[in-house]
N, C-alpha and C positions, 0 to 999 in steps of 0.2 A: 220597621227597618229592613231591608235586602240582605240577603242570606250573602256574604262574602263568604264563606265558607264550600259555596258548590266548585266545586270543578269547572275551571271555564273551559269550552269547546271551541273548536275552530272550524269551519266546516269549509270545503269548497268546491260547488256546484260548478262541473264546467260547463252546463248546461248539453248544448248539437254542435259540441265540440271535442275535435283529439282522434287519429288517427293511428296505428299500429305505432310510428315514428313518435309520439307525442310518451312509449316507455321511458323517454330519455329524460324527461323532465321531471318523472317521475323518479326514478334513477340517482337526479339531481338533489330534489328535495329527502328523499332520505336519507343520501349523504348529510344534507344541510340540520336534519332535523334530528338526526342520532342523538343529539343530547339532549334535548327535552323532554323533560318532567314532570312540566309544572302544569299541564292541561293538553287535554286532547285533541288531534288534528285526525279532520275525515277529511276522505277526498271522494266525490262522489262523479265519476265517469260516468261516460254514457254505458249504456251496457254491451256494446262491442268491446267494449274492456276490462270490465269487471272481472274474468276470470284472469286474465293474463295480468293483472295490478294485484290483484290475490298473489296470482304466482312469485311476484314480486314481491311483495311486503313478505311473502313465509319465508323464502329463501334469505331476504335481507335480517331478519329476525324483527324486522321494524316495528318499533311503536304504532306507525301508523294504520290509520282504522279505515274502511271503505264503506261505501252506501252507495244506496240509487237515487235517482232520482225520478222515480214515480212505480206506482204497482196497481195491477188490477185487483176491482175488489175479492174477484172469482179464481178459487185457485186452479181451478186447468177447463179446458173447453175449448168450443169451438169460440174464439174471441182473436182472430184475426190479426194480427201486429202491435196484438200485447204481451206485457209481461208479468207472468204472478210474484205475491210473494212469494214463494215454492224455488222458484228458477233465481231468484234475490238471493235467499238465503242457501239455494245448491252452488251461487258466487264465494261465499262465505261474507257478503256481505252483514253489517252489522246494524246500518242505521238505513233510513229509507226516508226522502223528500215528499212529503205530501201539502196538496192545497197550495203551492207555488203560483202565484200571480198569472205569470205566464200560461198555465193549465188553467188556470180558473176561467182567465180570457180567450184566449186562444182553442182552446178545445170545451168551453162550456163548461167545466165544472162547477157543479155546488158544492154547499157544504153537506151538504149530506152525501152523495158520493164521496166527497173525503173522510167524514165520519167513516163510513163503510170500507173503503181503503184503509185506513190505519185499526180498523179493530180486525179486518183480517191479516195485518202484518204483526198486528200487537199479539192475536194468536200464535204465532210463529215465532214470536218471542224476538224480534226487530223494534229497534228504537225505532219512532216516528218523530221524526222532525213536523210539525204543522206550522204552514202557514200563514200568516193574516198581517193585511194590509189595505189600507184605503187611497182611494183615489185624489187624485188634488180637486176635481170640486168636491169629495168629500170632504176633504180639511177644508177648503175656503167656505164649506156652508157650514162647518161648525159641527158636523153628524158623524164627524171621525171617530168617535169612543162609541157611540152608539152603531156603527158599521162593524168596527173590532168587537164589539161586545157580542155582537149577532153570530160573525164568522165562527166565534169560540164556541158559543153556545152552542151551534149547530153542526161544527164542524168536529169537535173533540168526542172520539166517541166512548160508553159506557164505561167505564171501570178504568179508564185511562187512570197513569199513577205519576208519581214523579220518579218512578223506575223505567219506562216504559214510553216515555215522552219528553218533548221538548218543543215549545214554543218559538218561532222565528217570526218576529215582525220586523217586514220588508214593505212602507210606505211604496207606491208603486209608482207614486212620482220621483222615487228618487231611484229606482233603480236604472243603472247604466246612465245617468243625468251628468254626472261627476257633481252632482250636489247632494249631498246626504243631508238630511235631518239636522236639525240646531241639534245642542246639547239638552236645550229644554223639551224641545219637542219629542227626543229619545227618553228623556227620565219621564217626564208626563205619561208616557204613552206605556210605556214599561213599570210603571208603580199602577194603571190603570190594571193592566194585565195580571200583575199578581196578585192587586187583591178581589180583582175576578176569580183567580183560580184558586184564591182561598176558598172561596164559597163553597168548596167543593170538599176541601179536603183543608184540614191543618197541614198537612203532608206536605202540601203544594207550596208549603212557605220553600222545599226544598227544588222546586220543578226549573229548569232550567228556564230562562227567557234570552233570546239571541237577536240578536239588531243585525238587519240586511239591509243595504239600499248605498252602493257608489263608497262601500268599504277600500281603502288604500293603504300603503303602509304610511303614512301621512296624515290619516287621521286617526290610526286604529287603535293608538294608544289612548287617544283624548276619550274616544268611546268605549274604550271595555274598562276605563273608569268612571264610567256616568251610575251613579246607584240603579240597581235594579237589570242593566247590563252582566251577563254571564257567558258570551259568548259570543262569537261574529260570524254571520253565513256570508261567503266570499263569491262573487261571482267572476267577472273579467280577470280581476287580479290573481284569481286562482291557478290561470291556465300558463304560467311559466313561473316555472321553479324561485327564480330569484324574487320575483316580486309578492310571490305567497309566502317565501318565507322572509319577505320583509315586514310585511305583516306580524307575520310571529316574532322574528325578533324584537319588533317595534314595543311588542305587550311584554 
């Protein structure tokens, strides 16, 4: 059975987006989210923002928590229009986005570069969000568990814990689609996931698992009650105040 007892998480990835002007929605949402309690909300800017959203959340006293969304594996060097964990966590960032679909494609990542990325941030004592998602001919040929089984294996690196980590599957057909995931296809795929990561660890029964892919406040509720669901990685919806904390109120 799915550990009801974790913390659910909220996350929200604005991806290469938000400029200086975009403090305001930030602004917004802590007003809006001052009262919650019940689980955690990251907001994860790009990093032309990370310190001045810092500046923000200390002054406002806020709950609210920050991340990146991505980090070299190498903590300093010659590495040209990167960012380490080191310069992450001098934001006072908390949690940090790795293996995101978008990286995996777009710039070639493997899973083992990501491995490597999260056990040098896991050094530093930063949550790593991982993520793993399959293609839609992967689901239509049937090799979806066996894709997500791979990404994990290869992507989660040593001594990973359920202190230290957090799983996000983000189906890559559904992201930005406005079609998320069935209900089955979210419990299927996230009961697959756990007791993959049991194998690992009894611990794991406690590891966080997060469903991403065309999250809304419209279906948010129906999904962070699906078993095995523990949290929502937010994209588009994230990037204005009213409609991310629609999302939360919704749950």
């Amino acid at each position: 059975m799915p550990n009801k007892f974790i913390k659910p998480i909220i996350v929200g990835n604005w991806k290469m987006n938000g400029l200086k002007s975009s403090i305001d929605e930030l602004v917004k949402l802590i007003d809006l989210c001052s009262k919650n309690t019940k689980f955690d909300v990251v907001i994860a800017p790009p990093y032309t923002l990370l310190h001045s959203f810092n500046d923000l959340i200390k002054k406002n006293e806020s709950l609210l928590k920050l991340g990146a969304q991505d980090c070299h594996h190498i903590a300093s060097g010659s590495h040209t229009g990167s960012v380490s964990g080191e310069m992450i966590k001098d934001s006072n960032a908390q949690y940090v986005i790795l293996g995101h679909s978008e990286r995996r494609i777009q710039h070639k990542e493997t899973n083992e570069l990501v491995s490597k990325k999260a056990h040098a941030a896991q050094l530093l004592k930063l949550n790593t969000i991982i993520c793993v998602g399959e293609s839609l001919e992967d689901r239509s040929n049937g090799n979806h568990k066996e894709v997500i089984g791979r990404q994990l294996a290869d992507s989660l690196p040593n001594g990973f814990t359920n202190k230290n980590t957090i799983v996000a599957y983000e189906p890559i057909w559904a992201i930005g689609s406005n079609n998320s995931a069935s209900k089955e296809e979210i419990n299927q795929m996230h009961k697959f996931i756990a007791s993959f990561l049991l194998k690992y660890s009894k611990e794991n029964y406690s590891l966080p698992i997060i469903y991403g892919g065309s999250v809304t406040q419209f279906n948010a509720k129906e999904i962070i009650n699906i078993d095995y669901v523990n949290g929502l990685l937010v994209g588009g919806a994230s990037l204005k105040a009213d409609s991310f904390f629609g999302i939360i109120d919704a749950i």
